[in-house]
Z-matrix of the N, CA and C atoms (Angstrom, degrees):
N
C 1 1.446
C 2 1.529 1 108.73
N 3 1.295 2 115.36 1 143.20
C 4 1.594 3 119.15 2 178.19
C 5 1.735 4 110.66 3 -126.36
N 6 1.740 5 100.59 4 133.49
C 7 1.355 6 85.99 5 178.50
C 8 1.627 7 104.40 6 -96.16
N 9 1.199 8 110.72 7 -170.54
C 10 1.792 9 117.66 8 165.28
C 11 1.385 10 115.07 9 -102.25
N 12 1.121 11 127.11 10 147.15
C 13 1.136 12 134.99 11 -167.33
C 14 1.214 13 95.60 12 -153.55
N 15 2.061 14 116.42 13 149.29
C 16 1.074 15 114.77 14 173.48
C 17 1.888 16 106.64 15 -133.08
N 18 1.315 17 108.54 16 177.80
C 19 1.519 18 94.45 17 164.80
C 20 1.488 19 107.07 18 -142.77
N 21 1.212 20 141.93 19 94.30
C 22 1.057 21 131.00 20 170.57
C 23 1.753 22 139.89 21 -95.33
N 24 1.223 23 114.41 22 127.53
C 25 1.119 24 122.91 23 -146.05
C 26 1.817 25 101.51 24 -95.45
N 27 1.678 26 121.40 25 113.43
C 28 0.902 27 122.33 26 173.63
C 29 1.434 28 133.74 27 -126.52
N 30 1.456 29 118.55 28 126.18
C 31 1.290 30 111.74 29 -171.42
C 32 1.268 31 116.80 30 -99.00
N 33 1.038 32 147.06 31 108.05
C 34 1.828 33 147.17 32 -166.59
C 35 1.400 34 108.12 33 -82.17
N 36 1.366 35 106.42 34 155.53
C 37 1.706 36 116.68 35 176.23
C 38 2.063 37 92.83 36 -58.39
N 39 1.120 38 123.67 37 149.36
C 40 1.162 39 130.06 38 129.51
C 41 1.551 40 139.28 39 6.67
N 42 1.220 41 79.89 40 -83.82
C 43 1.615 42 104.81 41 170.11
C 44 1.660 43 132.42 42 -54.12
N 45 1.884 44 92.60 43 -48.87
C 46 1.482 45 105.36 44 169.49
C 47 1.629 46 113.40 45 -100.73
N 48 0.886 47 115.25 46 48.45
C 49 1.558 48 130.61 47 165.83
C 50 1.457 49 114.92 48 -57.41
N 51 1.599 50 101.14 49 -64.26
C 52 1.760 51 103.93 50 -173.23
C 53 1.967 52 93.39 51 -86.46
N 54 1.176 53 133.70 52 -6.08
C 55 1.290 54 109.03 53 148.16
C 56 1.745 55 120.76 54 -67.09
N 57 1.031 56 102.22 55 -72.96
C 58 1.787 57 104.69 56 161.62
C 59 1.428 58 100.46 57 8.84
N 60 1.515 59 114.33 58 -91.67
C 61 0.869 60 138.93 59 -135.40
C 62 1.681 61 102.41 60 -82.90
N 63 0.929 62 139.09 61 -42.05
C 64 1.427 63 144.65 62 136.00
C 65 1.529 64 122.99 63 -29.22
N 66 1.266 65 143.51 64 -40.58
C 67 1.271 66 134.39 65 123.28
C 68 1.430 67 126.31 66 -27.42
N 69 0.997 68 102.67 67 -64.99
C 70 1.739 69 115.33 68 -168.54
C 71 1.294 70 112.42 69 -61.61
N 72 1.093 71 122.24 70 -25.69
C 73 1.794 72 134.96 71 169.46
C 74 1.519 73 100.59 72 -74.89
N 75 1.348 74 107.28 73 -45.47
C 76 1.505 75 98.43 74 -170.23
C 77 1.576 76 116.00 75 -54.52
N 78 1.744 77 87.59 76 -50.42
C 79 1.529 78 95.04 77 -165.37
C 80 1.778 79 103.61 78 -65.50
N 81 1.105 80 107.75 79 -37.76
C 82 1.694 81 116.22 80 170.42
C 83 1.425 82 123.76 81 -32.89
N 84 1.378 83 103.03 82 -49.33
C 85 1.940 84 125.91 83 166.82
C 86 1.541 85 107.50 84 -60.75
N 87 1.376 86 97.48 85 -50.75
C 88 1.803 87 87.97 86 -171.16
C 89 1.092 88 125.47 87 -80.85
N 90 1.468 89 107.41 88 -9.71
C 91 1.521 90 111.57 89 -167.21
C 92 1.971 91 80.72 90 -90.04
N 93 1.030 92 133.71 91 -100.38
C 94 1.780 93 128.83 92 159.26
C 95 1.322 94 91.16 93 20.66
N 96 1.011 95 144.35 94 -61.33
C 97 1.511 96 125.94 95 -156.41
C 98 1.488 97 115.67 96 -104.48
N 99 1.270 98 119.75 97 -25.10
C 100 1.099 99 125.68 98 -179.26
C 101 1.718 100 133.94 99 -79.38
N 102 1.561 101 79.02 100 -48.86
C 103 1.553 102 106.99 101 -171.81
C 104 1.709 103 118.46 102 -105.48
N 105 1.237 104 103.32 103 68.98
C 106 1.715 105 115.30 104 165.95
C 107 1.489 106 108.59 105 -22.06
N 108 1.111 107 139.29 106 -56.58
C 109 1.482 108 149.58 107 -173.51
C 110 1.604 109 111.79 108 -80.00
N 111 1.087 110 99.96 109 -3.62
C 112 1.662 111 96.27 110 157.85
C 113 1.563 112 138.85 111 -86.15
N 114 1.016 113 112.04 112 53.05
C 115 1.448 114 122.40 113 -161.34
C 116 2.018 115 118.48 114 -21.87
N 117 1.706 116 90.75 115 -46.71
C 118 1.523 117 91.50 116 -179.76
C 119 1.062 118 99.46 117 -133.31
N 120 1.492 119 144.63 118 170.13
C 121 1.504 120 148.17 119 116.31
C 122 1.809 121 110.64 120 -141.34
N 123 0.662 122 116.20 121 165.50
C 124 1.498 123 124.57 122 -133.72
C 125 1.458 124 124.06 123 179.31
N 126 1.122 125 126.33 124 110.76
C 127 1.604 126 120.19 125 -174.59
C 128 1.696 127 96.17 126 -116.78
N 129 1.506 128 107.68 127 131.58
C 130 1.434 129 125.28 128 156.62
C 131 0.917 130 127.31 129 -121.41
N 132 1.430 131 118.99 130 135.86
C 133 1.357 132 136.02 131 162.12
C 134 1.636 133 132.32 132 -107.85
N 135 1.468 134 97.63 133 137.91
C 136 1.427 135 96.13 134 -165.69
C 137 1.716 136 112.54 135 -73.47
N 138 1.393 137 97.03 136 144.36
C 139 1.310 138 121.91 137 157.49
C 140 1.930 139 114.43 138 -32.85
N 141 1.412 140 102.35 139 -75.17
C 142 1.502 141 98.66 140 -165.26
C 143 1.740 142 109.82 141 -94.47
N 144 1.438 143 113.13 142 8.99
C 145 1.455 144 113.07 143 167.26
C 146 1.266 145 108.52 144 -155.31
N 147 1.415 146 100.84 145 94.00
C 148 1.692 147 100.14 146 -172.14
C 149 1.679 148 107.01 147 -83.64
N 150 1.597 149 115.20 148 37.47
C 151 1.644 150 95.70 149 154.02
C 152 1.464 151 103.95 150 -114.36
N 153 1.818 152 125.55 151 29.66
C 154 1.492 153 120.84 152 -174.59
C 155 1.332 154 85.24 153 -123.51
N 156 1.686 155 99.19 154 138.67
C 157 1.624 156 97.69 155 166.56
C 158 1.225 157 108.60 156 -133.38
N 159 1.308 158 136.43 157 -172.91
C 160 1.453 159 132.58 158 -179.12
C 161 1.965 160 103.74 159 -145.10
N 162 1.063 161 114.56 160 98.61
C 163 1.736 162 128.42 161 157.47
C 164 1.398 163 121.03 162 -56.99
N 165 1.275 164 89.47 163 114.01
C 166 1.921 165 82.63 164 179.49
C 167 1.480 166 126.06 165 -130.53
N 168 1.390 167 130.52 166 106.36
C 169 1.106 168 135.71 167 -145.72
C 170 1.820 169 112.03 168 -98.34
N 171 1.136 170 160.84 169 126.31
C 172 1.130 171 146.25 170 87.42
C 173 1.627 172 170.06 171 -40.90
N 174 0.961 173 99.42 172 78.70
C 175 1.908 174 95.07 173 -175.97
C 176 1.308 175 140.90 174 -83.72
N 177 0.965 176 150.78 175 -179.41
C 178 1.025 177 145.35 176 -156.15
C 179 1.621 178 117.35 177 -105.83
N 180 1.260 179 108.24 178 -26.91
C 181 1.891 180 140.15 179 155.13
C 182 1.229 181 108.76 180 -163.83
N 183 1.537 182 118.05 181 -150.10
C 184 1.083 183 130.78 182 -146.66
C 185 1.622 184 107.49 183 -98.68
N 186 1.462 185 95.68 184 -50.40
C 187 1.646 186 116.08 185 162.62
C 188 1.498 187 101.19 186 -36.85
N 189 1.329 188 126.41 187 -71.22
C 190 1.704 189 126.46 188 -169.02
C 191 1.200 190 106.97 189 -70.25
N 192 1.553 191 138.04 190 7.16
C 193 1.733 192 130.51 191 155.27
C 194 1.271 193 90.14 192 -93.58
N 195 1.058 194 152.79 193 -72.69
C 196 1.326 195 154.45 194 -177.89
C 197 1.826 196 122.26 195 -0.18
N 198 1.666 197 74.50 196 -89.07
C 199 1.932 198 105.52 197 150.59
C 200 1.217 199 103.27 198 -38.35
N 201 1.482 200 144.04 199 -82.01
C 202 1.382 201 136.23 200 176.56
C 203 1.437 202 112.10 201 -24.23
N 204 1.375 203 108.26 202 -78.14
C 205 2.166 204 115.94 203 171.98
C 206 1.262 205 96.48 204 -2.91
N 207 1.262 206 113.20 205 -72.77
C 208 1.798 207 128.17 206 -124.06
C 209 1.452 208 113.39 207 -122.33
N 210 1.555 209 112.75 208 24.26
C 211 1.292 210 141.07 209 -178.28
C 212 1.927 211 106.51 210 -84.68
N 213 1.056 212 125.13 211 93.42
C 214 1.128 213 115.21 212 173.24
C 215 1.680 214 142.92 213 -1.32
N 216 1.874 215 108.13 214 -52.37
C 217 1.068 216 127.82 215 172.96
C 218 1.306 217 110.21 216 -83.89
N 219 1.306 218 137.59 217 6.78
C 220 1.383 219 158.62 218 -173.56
C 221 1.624 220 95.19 219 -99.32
N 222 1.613 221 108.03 220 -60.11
C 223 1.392 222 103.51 221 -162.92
C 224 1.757 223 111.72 222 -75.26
N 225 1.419 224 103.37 223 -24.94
C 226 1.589 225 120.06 224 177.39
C 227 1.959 226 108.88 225 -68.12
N 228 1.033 227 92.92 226 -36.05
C 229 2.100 228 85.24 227 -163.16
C 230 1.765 229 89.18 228 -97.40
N 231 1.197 230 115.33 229 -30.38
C 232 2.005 231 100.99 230 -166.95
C 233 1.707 232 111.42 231 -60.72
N 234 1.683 233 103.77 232 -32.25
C 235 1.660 234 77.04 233 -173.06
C 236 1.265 235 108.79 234 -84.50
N 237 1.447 236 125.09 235 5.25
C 238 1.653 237 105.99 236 170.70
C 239 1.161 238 128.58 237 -104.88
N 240 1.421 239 108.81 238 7.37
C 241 1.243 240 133.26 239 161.75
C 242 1.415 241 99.77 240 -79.73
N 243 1.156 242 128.84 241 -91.61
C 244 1.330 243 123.43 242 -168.61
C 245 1.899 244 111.09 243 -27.19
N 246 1.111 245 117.84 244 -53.11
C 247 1.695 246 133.03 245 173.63
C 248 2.007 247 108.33 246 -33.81
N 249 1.557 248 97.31 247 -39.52
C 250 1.765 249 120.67 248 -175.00
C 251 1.799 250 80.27 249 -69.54
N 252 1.094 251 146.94 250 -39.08
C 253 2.011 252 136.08 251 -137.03
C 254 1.801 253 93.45 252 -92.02
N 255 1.309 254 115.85 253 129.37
C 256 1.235 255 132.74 254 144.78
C 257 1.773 256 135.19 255 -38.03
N 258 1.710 257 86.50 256 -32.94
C 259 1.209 258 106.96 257 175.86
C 260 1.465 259 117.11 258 -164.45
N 261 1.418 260 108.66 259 163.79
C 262 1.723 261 109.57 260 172.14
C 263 1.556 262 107.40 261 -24.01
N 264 1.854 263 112.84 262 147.35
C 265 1.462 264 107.38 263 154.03
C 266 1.282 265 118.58 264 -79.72
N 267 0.964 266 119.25 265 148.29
C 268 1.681 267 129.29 266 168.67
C 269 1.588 268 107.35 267 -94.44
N 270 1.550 269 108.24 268 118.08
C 271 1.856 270 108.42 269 -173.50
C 272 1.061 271 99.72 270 -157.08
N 273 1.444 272 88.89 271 118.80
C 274 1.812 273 124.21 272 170.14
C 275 1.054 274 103.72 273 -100.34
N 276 1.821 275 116.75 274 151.72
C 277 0.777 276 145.04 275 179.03
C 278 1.825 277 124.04 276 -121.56
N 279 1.182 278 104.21 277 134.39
C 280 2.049 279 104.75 278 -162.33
C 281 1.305 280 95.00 279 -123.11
N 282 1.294 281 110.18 280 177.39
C 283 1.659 282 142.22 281 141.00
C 284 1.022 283 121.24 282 -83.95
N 285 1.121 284 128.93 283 143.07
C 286 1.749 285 129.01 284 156.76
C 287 1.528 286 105.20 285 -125.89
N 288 1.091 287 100.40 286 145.81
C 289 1.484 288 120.21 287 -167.68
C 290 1.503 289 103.26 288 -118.04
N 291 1.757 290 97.47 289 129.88
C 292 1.734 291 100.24 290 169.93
C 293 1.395 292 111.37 291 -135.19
């Protein structure tokens, strides 16, 4: 069985940094509590440029990214997150193998 996993790479304005990052916890909590089939999610930030961060998603298949998409608190916190980015996200998409 393979789950999906993604990694998306985001760099925020400056300014909205500690917004960023206040979203991203949120959604981090709810997804942890909500979503059994989320194996990981995870927000990092770099060491030597703390306006780049890196999102990292795991599911369980395809169905549990899906479910994630189209999750209410998904549709509420992404566009103001995205609004926090300097620029386009960059998002890859993997396999995970178990």
């Amino acid at each position: 069985m393979t789950g999906k996993s993604f990694v998306a790479t985001l760099r925020c304005k400056p300014e909205k940094r500690d917004a960023l990052i206040a979203l991203q916890v949120e959604l981090k909590s709810l997804v942890h509590a909500q979503e059994p089939d989320a194996l990981v999610y995870e927000l990092l930030q770099s060491d030597s440029d703390p306006d780049l961060f890196l999102c990292v998603g795991t599911f369980a298949d395809d169905a549990a990214f899906e479910h994630h998409m189209h999750i209410d608190f998904h549709d509420r916190l992404v566009p103001p997150i995205l609004d926090c980015l300097a620029e386009e996200m960059k998002l890859e998409f993997y396999r995970s193998h178990r």
